[in-house]
N, CA, C and O atoms as a Tinker XYZ file with bonds, in Angstrom:
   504  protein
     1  N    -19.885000   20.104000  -11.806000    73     2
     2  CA   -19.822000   21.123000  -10.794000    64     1     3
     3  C    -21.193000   21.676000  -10.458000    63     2     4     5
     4  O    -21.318000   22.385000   -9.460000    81     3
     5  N    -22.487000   21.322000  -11.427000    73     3     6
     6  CA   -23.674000   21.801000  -11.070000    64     5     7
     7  C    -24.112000   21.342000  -10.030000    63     6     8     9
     8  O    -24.923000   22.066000   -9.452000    81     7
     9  N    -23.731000   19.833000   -9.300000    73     7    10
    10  CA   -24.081000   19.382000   -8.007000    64     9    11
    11  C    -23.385000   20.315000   -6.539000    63    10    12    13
    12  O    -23.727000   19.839000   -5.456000    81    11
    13  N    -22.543000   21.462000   -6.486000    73    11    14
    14  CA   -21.901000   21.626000   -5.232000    64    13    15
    15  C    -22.789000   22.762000   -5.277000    63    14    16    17
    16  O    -23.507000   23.255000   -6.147000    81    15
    17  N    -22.495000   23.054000   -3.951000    73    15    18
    18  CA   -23.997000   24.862000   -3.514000    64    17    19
    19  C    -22.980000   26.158000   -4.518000    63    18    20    21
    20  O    -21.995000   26.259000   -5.249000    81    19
    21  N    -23.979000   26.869000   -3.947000    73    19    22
    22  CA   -23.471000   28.410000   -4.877000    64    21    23
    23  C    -22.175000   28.580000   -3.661000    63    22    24    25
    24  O    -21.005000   28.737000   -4.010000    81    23
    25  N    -22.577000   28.521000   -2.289000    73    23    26
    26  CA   -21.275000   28.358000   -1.192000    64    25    27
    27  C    -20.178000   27.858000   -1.915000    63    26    28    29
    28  O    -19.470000   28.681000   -2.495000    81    27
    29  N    -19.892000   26.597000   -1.994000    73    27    30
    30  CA   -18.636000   26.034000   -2.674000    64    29    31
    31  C    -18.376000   26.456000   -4.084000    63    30    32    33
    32  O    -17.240000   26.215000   -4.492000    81    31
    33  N    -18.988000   26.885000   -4.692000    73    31    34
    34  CA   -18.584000   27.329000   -6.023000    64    33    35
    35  C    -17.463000   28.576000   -5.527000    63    34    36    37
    36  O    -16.236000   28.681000   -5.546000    81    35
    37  N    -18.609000   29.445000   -5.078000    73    35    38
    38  CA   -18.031000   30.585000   -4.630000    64    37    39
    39  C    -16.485000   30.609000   -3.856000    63    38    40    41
    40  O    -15.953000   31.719000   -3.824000    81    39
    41  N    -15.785000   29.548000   -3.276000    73    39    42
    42  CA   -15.058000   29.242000   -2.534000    64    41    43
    43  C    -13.837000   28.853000   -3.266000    63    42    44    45
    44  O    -12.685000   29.048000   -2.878000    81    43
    45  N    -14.236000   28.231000   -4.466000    73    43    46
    46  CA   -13.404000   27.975000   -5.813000    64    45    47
    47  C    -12.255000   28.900000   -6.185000    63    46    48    49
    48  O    -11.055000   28.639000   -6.278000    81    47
    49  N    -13.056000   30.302000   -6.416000    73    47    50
    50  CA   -12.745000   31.376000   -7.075000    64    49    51
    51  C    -12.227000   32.319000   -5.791000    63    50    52    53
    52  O    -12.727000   33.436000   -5.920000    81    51
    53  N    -11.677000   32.265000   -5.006000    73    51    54
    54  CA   -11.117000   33.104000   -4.197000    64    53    55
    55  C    -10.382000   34.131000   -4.777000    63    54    56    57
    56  O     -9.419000   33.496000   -5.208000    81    55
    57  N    -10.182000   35.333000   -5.088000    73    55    58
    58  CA    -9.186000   36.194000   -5.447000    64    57    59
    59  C     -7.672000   35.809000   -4.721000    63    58    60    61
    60  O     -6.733000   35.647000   -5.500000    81    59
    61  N     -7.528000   35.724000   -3.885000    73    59    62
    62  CA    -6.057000   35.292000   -3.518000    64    61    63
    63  C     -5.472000   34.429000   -4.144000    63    62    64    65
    64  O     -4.385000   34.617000   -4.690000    81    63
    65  N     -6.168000   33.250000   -4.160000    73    63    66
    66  CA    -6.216000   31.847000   -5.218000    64    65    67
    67  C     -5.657000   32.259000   -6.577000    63    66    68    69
    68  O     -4.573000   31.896000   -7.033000    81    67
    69  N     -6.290000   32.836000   -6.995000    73    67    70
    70  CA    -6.350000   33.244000   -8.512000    64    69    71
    71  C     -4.849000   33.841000   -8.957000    63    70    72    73
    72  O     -4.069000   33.632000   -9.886000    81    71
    73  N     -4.881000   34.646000   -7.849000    73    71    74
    74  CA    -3.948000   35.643000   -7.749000    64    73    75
    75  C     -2.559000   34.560000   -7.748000    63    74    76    77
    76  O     -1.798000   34.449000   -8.710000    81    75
    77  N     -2.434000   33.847000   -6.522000    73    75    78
    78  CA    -1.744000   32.866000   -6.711000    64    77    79
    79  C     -1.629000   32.369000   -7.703000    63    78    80    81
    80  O     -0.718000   32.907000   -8.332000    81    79
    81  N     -2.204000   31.381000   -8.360000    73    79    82
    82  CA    -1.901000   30.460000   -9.737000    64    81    83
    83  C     -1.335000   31.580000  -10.699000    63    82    84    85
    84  O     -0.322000   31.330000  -11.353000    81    83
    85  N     -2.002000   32.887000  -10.810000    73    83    86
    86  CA    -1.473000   34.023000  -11.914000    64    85    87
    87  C      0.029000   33.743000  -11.508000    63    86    88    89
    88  O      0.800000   33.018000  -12.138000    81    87
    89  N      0.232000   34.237000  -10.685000    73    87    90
    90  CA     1.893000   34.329000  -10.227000    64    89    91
    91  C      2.430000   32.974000  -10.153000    63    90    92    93
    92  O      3.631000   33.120000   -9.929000    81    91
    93  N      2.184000   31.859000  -10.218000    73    91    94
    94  CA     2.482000   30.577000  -10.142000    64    93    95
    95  C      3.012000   30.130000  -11.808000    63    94    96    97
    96  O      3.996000   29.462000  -12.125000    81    95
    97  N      2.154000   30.655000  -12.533000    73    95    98
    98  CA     2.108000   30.357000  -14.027000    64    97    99
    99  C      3.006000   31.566000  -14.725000    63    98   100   101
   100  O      3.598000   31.260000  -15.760000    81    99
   101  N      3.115000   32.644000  -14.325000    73    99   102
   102  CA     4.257000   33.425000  -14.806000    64   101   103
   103  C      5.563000   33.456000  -14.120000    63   102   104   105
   104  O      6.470000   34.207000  -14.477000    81   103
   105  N      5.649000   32.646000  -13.147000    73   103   106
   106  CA     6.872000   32.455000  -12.379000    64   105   107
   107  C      7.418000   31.256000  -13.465000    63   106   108   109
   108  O      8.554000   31.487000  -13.877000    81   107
   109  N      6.813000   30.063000  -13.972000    73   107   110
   110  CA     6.879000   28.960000  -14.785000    64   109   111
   111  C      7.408000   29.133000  -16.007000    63   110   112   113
   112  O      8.416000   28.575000  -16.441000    81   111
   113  N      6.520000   30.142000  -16.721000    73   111   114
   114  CA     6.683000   30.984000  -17.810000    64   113   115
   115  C      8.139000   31.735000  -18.526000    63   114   116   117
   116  O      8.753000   31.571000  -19.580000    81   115
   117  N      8.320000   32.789000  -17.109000    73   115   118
   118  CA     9.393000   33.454000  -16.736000    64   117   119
   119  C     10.835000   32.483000  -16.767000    63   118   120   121
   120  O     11.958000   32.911000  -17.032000    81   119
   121  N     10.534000   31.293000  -16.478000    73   119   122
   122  CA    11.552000   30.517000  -16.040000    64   121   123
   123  C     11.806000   29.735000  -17.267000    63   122   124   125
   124  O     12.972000   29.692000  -17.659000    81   123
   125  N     11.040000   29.210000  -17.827000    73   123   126
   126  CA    10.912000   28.094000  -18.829000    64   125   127
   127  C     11.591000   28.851000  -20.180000    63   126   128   129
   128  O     12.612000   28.451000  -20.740000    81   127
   129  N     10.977000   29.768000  -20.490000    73   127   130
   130  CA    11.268000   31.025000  -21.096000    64   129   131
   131  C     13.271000   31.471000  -21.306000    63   130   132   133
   132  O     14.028000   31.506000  -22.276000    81   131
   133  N     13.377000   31.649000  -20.296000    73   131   134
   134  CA    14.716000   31.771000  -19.653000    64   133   135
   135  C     16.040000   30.886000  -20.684000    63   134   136   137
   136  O     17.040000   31.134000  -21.358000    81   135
   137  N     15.002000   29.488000  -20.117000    73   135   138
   138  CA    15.708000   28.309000  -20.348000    64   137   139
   139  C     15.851000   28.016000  -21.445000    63   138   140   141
   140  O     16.975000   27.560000  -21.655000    81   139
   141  N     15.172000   28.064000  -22.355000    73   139   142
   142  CA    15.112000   27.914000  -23.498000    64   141   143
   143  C     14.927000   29.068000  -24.741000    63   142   144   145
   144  O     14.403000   29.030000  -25.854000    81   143
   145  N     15.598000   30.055000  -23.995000    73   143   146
   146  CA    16.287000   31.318000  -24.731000    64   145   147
   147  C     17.263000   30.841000  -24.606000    63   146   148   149
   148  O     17.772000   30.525000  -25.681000    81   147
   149  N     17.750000   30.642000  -23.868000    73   147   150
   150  CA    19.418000   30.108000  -23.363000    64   149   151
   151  C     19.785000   29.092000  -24.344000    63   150   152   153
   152  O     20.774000   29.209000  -25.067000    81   151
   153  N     19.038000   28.155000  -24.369000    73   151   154
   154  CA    18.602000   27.188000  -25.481000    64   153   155
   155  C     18.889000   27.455000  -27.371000    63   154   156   157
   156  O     19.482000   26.890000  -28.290000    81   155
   157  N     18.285000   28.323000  -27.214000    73   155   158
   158  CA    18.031000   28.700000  -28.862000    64   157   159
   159  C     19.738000   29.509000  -28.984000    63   158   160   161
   160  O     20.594000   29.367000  -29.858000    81   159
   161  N     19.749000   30.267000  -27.869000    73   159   162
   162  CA    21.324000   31.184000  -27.972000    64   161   163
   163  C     22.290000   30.220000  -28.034000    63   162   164   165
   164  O     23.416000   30.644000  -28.291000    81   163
   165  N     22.180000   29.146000  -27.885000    73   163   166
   166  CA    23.830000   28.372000  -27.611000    64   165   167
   167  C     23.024000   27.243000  -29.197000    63   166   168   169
   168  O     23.993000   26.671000  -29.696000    81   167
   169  N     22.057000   26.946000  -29.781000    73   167   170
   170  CA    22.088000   26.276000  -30.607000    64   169   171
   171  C     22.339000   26.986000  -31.970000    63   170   172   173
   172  O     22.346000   26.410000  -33.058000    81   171
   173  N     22.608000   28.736000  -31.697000    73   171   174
   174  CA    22.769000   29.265000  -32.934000    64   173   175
   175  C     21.637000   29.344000  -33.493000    63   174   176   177
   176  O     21.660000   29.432000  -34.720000    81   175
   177  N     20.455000   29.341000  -32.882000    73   175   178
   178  CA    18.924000   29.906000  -33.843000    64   177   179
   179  C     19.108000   31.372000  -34.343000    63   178   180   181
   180  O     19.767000   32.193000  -33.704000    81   179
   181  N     18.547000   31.624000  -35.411000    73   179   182
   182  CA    18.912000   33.074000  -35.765000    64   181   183
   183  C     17.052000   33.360000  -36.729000    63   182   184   185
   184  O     16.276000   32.510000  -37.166000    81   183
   185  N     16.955000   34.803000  -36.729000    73   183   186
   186  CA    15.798000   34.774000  -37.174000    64   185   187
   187  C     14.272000   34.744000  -36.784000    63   186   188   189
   188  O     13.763000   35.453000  -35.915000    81   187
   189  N     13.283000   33.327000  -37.967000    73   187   190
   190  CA    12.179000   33.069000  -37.773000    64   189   191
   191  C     12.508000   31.632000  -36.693000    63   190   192   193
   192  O     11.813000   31.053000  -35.859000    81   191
   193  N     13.740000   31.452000  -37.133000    73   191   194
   194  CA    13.567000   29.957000  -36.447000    64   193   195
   195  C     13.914000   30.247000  -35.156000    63   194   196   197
   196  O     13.491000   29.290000  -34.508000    81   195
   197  N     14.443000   31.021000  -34.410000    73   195   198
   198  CA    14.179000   31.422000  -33.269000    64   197   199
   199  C     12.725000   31.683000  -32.643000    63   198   200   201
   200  O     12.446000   31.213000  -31.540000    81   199
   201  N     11.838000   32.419000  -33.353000    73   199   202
   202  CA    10.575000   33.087000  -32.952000    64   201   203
   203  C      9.425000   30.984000  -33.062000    63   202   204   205
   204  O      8.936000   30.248000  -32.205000    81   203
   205  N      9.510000   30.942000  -34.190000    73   203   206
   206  CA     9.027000   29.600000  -33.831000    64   205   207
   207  C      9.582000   28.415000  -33.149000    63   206   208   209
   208  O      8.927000   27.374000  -33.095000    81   207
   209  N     10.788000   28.522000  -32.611000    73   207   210
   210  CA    11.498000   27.458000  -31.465000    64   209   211
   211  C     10.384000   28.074000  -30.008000    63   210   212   213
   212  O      9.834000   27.337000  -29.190000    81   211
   213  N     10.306000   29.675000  -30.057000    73   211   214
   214  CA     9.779000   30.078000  -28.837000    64   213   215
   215  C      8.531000   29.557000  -29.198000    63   214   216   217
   216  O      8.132000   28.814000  -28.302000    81   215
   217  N      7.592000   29.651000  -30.323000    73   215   218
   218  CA     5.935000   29.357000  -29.983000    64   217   219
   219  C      6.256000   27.651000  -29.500000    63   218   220   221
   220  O      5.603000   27.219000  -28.550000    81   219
   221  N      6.985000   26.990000  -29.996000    73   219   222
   222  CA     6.434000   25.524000  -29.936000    64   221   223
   223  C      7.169000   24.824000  -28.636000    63   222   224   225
   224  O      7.201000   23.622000  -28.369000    81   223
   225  N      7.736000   25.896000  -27.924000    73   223   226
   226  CA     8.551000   25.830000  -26.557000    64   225   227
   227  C      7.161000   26.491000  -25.780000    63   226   228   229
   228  O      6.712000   25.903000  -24.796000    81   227
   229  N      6.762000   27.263000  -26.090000    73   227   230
   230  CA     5.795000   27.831000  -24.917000    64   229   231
   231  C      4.487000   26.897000  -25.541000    63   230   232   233
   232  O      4.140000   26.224000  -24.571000    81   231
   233  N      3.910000   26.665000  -26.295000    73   231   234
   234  CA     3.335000   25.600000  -26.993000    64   233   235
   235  C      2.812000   24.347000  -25.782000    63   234   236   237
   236  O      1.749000   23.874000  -25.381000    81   235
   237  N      4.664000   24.135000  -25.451000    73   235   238
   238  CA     4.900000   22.681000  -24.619000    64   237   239
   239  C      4.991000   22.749000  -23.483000    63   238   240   241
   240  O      5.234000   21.792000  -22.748000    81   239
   241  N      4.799000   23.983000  -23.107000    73   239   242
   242  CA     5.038000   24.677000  -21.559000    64   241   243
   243  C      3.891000   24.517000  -20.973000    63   242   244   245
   244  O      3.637000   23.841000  -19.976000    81   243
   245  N      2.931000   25.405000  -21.866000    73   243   246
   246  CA     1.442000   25.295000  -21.705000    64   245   247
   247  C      0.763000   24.077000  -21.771000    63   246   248   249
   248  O     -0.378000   24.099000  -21.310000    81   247
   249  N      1.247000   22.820000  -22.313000    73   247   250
   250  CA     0.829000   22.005000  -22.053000    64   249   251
   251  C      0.911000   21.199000  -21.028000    63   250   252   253
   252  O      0.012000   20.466000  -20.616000    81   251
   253  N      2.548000   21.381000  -20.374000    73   251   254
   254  CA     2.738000   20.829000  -18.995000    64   253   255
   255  C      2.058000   21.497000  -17.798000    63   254   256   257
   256  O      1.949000   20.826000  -16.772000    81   255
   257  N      1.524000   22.926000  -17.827000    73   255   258
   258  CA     0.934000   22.949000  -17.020000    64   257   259
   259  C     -0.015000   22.849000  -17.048000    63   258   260   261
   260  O     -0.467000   22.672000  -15.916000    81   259
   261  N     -1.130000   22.861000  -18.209000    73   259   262
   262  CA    -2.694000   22.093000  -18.739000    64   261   263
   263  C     -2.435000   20.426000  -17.523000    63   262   264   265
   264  O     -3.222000   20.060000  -16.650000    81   263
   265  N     -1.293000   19.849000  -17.859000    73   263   266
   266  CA    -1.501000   18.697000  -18.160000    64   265   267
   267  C     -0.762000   18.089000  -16.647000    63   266   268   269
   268  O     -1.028000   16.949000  -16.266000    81   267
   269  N      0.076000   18.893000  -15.950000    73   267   270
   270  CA     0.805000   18.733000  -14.857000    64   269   271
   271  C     -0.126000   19.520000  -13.497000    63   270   272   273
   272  O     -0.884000   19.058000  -12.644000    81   271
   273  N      0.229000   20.523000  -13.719000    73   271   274
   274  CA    -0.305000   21.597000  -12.492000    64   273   275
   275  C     -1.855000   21.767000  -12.195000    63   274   276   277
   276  O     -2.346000   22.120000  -11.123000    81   275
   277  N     -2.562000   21.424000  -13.438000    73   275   278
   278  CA    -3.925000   21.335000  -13.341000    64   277   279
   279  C     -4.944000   19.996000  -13.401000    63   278   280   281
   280  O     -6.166000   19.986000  -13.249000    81   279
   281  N     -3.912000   18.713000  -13.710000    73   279   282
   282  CA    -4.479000   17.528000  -13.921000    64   281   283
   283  C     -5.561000   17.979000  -14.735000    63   282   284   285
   284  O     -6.651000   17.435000  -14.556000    81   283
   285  N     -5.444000   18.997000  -15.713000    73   283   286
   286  CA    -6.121000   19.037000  -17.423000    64   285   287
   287  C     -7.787000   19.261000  -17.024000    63   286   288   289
   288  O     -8.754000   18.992000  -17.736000    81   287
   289  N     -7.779000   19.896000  -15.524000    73   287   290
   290  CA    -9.161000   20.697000  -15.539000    64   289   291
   291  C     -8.512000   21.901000  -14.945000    63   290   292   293
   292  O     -8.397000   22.008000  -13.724000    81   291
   293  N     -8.077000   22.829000  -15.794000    73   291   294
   294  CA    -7.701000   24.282000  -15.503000    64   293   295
   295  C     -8.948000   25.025000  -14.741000    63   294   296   297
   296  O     -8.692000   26.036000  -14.086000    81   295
   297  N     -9.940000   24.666000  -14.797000    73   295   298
   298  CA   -11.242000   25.698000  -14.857000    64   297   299
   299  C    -11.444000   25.362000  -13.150000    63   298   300   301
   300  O    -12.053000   26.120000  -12.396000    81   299
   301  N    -10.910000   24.290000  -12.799000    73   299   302
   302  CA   -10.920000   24.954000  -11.000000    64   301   303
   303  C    -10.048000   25.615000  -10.324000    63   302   304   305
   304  O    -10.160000   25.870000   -9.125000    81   303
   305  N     -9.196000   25.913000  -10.980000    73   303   306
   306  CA    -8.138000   26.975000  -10.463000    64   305   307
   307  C     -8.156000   28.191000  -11.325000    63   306   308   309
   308  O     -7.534000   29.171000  -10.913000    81   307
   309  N     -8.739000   28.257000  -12.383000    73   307   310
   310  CA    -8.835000   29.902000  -12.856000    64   309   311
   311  C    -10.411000   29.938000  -13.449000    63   310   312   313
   312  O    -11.030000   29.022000  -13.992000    81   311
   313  N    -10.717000   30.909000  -13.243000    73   311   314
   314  CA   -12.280000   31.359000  -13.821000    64   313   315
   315  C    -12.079000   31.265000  -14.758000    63   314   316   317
   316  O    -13.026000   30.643000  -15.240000    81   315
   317  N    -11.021000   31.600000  -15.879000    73   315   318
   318  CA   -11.209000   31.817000  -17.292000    64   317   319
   319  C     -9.938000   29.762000  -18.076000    63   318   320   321
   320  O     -8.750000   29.809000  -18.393000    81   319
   321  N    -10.488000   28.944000  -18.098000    73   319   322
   322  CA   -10.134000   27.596000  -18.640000    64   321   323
   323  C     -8.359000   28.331000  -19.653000    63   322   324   325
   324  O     -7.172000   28.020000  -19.746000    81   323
   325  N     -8.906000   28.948000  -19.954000    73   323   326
   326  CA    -7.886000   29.261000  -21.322000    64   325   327
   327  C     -6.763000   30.199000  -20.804000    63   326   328   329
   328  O     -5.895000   30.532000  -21.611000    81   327
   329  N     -6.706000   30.646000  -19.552000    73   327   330
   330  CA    -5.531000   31.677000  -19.131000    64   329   331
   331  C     -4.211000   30.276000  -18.795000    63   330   332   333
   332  O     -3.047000   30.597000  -18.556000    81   331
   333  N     -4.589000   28.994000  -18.830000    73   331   334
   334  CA    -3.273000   28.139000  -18.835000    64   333   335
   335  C     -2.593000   28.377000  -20.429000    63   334   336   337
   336  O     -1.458000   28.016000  -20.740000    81   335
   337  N     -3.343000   28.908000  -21.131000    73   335   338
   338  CA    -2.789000   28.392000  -22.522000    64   337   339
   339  C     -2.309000   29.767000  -22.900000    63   338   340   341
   340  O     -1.633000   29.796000  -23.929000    81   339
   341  N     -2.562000   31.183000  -22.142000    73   339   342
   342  CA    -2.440000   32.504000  -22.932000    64   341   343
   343  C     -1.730000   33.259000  -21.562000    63   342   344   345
   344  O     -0.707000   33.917000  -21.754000    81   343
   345  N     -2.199000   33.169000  -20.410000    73   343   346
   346  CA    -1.742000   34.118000  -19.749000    64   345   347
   347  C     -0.234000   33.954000  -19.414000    63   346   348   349
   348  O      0.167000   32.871000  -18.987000    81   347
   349  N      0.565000   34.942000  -19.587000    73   347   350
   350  CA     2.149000   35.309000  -19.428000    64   349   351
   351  C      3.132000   34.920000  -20.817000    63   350   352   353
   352  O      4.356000   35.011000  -20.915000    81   351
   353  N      2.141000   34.462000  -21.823000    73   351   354
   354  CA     3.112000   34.267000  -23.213000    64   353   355
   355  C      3.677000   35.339000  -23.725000    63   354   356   357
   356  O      4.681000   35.208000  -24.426000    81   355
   357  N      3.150000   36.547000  -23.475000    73   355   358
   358  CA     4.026000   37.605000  -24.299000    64   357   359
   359  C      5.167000   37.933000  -23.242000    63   358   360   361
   360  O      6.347000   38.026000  -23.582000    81   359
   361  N      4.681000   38.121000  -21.787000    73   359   362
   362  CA     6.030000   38.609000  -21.218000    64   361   363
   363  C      6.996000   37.881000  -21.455000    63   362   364   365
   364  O      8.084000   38.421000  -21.651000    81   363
   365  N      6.892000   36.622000  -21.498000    73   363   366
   366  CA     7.705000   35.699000  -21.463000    64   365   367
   367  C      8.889000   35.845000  -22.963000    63   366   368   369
   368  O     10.060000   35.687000  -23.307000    81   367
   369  N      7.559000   36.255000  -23.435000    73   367   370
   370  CA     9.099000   36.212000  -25.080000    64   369   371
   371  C      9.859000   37.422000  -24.849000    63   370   372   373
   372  O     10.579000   37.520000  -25.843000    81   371
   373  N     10.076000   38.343000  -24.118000    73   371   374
   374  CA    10.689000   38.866000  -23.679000    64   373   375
   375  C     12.246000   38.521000  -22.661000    63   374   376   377
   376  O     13.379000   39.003000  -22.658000    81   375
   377  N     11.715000   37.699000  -22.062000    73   375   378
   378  CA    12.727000   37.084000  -20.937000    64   377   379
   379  C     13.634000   36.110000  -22.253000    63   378   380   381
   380  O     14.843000   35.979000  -22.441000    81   379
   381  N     12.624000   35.634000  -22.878000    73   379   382
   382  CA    13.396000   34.627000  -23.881000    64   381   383
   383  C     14.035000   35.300000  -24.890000    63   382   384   385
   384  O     15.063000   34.788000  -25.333000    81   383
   385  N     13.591000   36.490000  -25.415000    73   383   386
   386  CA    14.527000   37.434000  -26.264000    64   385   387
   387  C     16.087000   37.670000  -25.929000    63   386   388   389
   388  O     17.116000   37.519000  -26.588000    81   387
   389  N     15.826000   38.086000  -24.680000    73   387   390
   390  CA    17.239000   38.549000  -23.204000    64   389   391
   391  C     18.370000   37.409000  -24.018000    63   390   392   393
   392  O     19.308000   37.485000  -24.811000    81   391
   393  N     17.605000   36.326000  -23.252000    73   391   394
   394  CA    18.851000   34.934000  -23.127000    64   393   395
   395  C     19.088000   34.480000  -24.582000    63   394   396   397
   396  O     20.150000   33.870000  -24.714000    81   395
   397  N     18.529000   34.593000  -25.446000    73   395   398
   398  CA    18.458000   34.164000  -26.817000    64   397   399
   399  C     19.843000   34.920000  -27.495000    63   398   400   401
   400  O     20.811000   34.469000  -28.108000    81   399
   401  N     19.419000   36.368000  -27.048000    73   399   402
   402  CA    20.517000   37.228000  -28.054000    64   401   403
   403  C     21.558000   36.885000  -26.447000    63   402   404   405
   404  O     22.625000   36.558000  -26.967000    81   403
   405  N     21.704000   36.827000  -25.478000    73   403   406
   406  CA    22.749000   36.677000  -24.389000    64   405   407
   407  C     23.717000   35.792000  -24.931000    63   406   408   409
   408  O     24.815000   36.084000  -25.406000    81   407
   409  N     23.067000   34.421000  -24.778000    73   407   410
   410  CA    23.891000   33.524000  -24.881000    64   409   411
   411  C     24.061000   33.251000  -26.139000    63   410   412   413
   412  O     25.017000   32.475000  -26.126000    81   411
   413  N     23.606000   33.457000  -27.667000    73   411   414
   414  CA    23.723000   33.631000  -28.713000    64   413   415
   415  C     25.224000   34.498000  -29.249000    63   414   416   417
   416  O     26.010000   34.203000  -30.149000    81   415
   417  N     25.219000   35.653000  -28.289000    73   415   418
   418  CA    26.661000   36.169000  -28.544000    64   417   419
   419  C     27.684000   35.938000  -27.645000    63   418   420   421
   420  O     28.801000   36.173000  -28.107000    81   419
   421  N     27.641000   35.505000  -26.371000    73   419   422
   422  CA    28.151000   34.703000  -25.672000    64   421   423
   423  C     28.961000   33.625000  -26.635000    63   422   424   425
   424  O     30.113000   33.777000  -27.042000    81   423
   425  N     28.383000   32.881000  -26.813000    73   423   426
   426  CA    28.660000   31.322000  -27.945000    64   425   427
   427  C     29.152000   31.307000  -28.637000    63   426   428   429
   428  O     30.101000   30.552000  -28.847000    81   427
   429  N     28.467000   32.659000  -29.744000    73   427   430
   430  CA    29.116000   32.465000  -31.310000    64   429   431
   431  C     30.088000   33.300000  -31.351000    63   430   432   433
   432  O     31.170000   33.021000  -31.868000    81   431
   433  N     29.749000   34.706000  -30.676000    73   431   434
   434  CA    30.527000   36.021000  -30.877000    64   433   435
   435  C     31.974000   35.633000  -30.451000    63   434   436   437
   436  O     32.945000   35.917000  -31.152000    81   435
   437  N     32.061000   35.036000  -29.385000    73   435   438
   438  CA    33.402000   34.907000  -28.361000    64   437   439
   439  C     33.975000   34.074000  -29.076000    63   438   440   441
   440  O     35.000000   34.445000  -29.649000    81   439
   441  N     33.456000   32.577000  -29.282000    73   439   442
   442  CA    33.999000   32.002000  -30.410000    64   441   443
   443  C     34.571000   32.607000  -31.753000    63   442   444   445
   444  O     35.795000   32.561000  -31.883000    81   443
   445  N     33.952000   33.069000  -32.588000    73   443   446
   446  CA    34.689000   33.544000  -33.404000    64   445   447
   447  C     35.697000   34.224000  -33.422000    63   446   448   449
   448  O     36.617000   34.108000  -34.233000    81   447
   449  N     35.586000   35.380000  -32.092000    73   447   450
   450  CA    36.670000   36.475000  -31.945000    64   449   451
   451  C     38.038000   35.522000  -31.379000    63   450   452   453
   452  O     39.163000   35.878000  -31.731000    81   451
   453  N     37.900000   34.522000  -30.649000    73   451   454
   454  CA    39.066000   33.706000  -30.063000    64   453   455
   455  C     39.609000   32.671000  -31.363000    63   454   456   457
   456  O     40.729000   32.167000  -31.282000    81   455
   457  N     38.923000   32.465000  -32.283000    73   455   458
   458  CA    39.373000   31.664000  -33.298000    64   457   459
   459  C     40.326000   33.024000  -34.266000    63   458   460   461
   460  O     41.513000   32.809000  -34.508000    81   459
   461  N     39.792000   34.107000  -34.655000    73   459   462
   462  CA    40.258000   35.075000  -35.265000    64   461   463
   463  C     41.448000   35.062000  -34.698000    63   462   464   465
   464  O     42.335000   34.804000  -35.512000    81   463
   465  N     41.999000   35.331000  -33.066000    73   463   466
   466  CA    43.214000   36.074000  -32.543000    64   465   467
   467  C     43.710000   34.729000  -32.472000    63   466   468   469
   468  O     44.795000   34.613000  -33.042000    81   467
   469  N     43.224000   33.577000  -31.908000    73   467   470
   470  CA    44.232000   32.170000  -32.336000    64   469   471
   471  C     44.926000   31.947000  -33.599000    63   470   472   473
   472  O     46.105000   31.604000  -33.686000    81   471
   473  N     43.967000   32.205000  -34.778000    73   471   474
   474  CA    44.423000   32.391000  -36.467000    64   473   475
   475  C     45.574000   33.434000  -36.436000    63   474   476   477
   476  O     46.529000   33.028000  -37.098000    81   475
   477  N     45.775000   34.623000  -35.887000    73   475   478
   478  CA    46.306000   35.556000  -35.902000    64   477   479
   479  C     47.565000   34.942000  -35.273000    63   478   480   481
   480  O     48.591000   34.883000  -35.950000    81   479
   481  N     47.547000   34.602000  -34.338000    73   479   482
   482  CA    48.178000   34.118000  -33.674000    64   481   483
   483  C     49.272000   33.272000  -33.775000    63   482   484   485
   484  O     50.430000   33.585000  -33.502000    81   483
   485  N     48.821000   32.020000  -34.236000    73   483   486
   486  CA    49.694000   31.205000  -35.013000    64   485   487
   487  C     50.247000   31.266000  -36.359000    63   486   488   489
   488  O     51.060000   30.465000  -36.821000    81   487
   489  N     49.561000   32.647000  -37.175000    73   487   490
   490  CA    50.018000   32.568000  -38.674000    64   489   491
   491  C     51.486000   33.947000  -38.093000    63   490   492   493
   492  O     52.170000   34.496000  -38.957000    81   491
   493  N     51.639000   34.182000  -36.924000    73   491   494
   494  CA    52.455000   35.550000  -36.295000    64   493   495
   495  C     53.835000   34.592000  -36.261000    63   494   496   497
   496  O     54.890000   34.712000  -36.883000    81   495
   497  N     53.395000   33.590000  -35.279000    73   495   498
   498  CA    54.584000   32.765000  -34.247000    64   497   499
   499  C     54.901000   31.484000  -35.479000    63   498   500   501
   500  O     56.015000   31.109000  -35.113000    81   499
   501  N     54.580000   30.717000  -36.579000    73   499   502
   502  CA    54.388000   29.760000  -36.778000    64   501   503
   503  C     54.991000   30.153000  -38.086000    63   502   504
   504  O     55.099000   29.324000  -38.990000    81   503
C-alpha cells in the first residue's frame, strides 16, 4: 500500500465505509450469535460448555469473515486489522445468552412437563 498517493489512502478510510462494515459485522455477529444460541438451547448445553460452544462459535464466525468478507486483508476495510476478530463479540453473547436459555427451556422444560402429565396420565386411565 506504500505505492498509492496519500489521496487514495485517504479514500480507503472513509468514515461512512467504516461505519458500514461496523454495522455489517455486528449485523453477522447479531445473527450468527442468534443461531447458534438456538443451537446450544436445543442441544441441551448447560453451564461452561455452553460459554465455550459460544467462544469457538464466534471463534469460527470471525474467521468467516477474516476469510469470506475480507478475502483475509481486513486492513482495507477497517483502520484497525483486528476489529474482524473483536469488534461485536461481547454484544453478541448476549443475543446468544437470549436463545440459549429460550430454546433450552423451550426443548427440555416442555418436554419434561409433557412427559410428567403423559406419565400422569396413563398411570390415571391405564
Amino acid at each position: 500500500m506504500a505505492s498509492q498517493s496519500p489521496q487514495n489512502q485517504a479514500s480507503l478510510y472513509v468514515p461512512e465505509n467504516v461505519v458500514h462494515n461496523t454495522k455489517t459485522i455486528t449485523f453477522i455477529r447479531s445473527s450468527m450469535s442468534a443461531i447458534n444460541g438456538s443451537a446450544a438451547g436445543i442441544l441441551g448445553l448447560t453451564g461452561y460448555s455452553g460459554f465455550i460452544f459460544y467462544a469457538l462459535t464466534a471463534l469460527f464466525t470471525s474467521f468467516l469473515i477474516w476469510s469470506v468478507k475480507t478475502n483475509t486483508h481486513p486492513g482495507i476495510y477497517f483502520r484497525n486489522g483486528s476489529d474482524v476478530w473483536t469488534e461485536g463479540v461481547f454484544g453478541g453473547l448476549f443475543s446468544y445468552v437470549l436463545f440459549w436459555t429460550l430454546l433450552y427451556g423451550i426443548v427440555h422444560g416442555t418436554y419434561k412437563t409433557i412427559m410428567v402429565h403423559l406419565h400422569k396420565w396413563f398411570m390415571v386411565n391405564f
